[in-house]
MILUMLO-131072 format. One record per residue: residue number from 1; y, x, z negated of N, C-alpha, C in turn. Coordinates in Angstrom, 2 decimals. Atoms other than C-alpha are relative to their C-alpha. Example, Ala and Ser with C-alpha at 12.3 -4.5 7.8 and 13.67 -1.06 7.14 Angstrom:
residues 2
R,k,n_py,n_px,n_pz,ca_py,ca_px,ca_pz,c_py,c_px,c_pz
R,1,-1.19,0.89,0.00,-4.50,12.30,-7.80,1.20,0.90,0.00
R,2,-1.19,-0.82,0.06,-1.06,13.67,-7.14,1.09,-0.77,-0.73
This chain:
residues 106
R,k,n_py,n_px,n_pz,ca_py,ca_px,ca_pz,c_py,c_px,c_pz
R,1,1.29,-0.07,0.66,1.87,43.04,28.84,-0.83,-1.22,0.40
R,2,1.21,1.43,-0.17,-1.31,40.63,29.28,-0.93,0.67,-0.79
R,3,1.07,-0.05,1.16,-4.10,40.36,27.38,-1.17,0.79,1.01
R,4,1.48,-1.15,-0.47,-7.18,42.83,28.22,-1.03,0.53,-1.51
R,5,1.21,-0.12,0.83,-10.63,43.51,26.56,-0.08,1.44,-0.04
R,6,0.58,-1.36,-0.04,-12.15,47.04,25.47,-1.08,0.26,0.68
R,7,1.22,-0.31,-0.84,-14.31,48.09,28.01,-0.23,1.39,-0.18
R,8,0.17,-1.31,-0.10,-16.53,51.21,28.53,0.79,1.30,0.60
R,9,-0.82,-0.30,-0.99,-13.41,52.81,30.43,0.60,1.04,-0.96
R,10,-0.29,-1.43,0.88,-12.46,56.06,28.07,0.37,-0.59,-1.25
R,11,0.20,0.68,1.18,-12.83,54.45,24.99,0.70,1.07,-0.83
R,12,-0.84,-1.19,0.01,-11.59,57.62,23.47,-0.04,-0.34,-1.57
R,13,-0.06,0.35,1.60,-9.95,57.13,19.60,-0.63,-1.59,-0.13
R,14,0.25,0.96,0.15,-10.72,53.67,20.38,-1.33,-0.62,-0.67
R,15,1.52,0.35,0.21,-14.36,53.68,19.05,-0.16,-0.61,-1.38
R,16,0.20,1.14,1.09,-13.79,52.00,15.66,0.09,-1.53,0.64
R,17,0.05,0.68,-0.55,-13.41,49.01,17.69,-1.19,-0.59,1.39
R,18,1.57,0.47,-0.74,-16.76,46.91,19.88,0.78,-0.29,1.28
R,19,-0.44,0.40,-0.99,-16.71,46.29,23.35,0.24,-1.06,0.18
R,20,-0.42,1.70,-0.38,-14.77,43.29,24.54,0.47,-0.66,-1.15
R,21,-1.02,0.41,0.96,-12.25,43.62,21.34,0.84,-0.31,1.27
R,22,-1.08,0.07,-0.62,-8.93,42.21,22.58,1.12,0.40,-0.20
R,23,-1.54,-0.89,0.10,-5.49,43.91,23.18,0.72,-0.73,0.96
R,24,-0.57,-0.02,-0.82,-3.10,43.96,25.22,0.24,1.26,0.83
R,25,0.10,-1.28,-0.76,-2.50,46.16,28.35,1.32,-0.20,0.92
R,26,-1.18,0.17,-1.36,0.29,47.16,30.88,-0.50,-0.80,1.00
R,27,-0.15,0.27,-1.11,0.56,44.97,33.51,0.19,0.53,1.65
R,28,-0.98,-0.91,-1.09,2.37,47.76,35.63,-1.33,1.19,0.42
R,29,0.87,-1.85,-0.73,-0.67,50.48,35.43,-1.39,-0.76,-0.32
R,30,1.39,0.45,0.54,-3.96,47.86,34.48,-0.47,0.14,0.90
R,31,1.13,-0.53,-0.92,-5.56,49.09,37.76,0.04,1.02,0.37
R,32,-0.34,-1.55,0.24,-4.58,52.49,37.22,-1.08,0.64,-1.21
R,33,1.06,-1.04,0.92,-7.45,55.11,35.80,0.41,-0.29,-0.82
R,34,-0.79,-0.47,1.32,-5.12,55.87,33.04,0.84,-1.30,-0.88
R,35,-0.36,1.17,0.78,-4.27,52.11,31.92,0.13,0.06,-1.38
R,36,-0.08,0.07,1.44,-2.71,51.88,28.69,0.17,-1.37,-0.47
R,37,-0.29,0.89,0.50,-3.41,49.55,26.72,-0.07,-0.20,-1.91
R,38,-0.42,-0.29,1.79,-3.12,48.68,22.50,-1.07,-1.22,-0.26
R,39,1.01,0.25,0.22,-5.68,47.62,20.31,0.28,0.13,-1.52
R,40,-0.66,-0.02,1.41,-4.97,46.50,16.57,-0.61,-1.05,-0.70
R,41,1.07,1.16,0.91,-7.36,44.65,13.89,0.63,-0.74,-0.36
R,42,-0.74,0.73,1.11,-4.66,42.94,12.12,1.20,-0.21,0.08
R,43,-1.11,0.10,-0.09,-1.59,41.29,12.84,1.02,0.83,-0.50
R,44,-1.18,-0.86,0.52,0.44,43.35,10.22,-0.53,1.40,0.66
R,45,0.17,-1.29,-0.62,-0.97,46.43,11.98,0.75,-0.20,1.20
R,46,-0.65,0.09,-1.34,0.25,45.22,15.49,1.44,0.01,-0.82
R,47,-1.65,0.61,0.08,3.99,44.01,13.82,0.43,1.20,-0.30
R,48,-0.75,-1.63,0.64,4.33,47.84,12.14,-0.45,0.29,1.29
R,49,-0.07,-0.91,-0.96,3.32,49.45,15.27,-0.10,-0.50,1.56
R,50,-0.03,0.50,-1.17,4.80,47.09,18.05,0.98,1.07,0.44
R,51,-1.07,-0.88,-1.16,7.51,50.15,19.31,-1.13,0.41,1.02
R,52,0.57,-0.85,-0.96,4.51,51.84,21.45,-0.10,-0.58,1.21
R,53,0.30,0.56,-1.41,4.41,49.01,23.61,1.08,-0.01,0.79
R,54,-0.90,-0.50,-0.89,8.17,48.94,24.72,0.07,1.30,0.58
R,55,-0.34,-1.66,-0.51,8.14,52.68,24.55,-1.37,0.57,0.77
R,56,0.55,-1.12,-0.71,5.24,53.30,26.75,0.61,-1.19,1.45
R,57,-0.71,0.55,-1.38,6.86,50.27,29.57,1.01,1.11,0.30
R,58,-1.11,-0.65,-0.33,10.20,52.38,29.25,-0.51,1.27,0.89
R,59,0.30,-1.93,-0.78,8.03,55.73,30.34,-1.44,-0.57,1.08
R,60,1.12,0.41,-1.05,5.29,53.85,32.82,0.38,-0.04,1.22
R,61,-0.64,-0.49,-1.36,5.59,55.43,35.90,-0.46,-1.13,1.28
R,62,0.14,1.21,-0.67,4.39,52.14,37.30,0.95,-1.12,-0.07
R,63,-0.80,0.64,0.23,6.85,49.82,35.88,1.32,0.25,1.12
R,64,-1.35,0.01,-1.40,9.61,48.37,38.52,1.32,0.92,-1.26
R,65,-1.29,-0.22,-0.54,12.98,49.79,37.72,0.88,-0.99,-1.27
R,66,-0.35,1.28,0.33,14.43,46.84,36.69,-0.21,-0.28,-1.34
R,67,0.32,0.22,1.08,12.31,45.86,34.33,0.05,1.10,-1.45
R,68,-0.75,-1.05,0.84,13.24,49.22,32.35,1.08,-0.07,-0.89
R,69,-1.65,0.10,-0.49,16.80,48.67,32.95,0.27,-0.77,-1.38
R,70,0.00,0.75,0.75,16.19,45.47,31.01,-0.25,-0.19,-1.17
R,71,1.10,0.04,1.40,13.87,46.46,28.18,0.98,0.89,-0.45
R,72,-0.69,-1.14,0.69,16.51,49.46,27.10,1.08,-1.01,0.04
R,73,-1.44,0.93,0.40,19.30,46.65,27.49,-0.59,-0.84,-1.26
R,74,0.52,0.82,1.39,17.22,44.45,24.78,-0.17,0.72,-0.94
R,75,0.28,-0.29,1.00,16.15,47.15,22.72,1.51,0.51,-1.15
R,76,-1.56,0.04,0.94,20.15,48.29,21.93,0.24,-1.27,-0.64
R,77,-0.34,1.08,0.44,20.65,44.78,21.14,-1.39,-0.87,-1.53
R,78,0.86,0.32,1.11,17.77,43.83,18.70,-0.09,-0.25,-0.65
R,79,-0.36,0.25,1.64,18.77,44.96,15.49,1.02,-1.04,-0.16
R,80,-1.05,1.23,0.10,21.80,42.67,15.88,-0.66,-1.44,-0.51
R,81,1.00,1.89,-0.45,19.40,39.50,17.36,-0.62,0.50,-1.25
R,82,1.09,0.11,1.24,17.00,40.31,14.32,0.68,-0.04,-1.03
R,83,-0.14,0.18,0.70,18.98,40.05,11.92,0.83,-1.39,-0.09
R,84,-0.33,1.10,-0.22,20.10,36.60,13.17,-1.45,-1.14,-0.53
R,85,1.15,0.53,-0.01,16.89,35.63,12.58,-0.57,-0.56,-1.19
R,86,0.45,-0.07,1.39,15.24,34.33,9.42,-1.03,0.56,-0.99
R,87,0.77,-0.97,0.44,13.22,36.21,6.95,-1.28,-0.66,0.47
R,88,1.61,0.12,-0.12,9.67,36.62,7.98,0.17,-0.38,1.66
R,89,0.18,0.79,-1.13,10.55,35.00,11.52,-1.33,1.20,1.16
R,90,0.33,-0.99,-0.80,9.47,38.51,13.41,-1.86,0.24,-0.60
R,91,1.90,-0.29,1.18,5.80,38.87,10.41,-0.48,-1.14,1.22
R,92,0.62,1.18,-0.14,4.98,34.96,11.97,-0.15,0.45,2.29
R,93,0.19,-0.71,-1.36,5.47,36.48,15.83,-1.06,0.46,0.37
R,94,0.69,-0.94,-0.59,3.18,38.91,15.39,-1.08,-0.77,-0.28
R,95,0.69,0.34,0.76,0.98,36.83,13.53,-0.75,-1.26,1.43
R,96,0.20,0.99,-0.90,0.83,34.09,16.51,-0.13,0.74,1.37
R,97,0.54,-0.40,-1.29,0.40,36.80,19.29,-1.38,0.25,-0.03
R,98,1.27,-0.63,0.19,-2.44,38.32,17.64,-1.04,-1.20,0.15
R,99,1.14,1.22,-0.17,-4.06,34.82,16.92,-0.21,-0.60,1.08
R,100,0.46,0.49,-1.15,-3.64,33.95,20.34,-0.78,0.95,1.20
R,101,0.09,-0.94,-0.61,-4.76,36.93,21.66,-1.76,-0.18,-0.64
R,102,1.66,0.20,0.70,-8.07,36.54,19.06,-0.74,-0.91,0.62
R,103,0.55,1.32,-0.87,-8.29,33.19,20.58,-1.11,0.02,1.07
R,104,0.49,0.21,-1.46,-9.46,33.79,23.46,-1.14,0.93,0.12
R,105,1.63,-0.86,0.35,-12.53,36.16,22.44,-1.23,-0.90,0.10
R,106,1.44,0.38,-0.94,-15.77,35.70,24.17,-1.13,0.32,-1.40
């Protein structure tokens, strides 16, 4: 993932949101027509609905191989690692991608 703006580019459900909100976008297909990328007002919105972003790498017919390979080896392992973790650690994650991700708004 990297960070990417909403541009006029099939805006689609996306239209509650102004041009040149910030998301994040595949890396693997961001100069691909069909670039997916995610788009979320509110940290606790991104932290409840961070699966779409592994699960659209796992099915991005751009994505190496590899990096697949790897993301389905982390996601079996997860629940384990997360619950190593301390309460809230995963809330403060999302909370510090989003704000850095806000950051950087023009």
């Amino acid at each position: 993932m990297a960070p990417c703006v909403l541009d006029n580019s099939g805006n689609g459900s996306r239209s509650m949101f102004t041009f040149g909100f910030p998301g994040l976008g595949c890396k693997h297909c961001a100069d691909k027509s069909n670039a997916r990328k995610f788009f979320y007002r509110t940290a606790e919105i991104l932290s409840g609905n961070y699966a779409h972003i592994p699960n659209h790498v796992l099915t991005c017919v751009h994505a190496p191989i590899e990096i697949k390979r790897t993301l389905a080896a982390l996601k079996k392992i997860h629940p384990g690692s997360k619950q190593k973790l301390s309460r809230g650690s995963q809330r403060t994650f999302f909370e510090r991608v989003f704000s850095r991700l806000h950051s950087k708004k023009k």
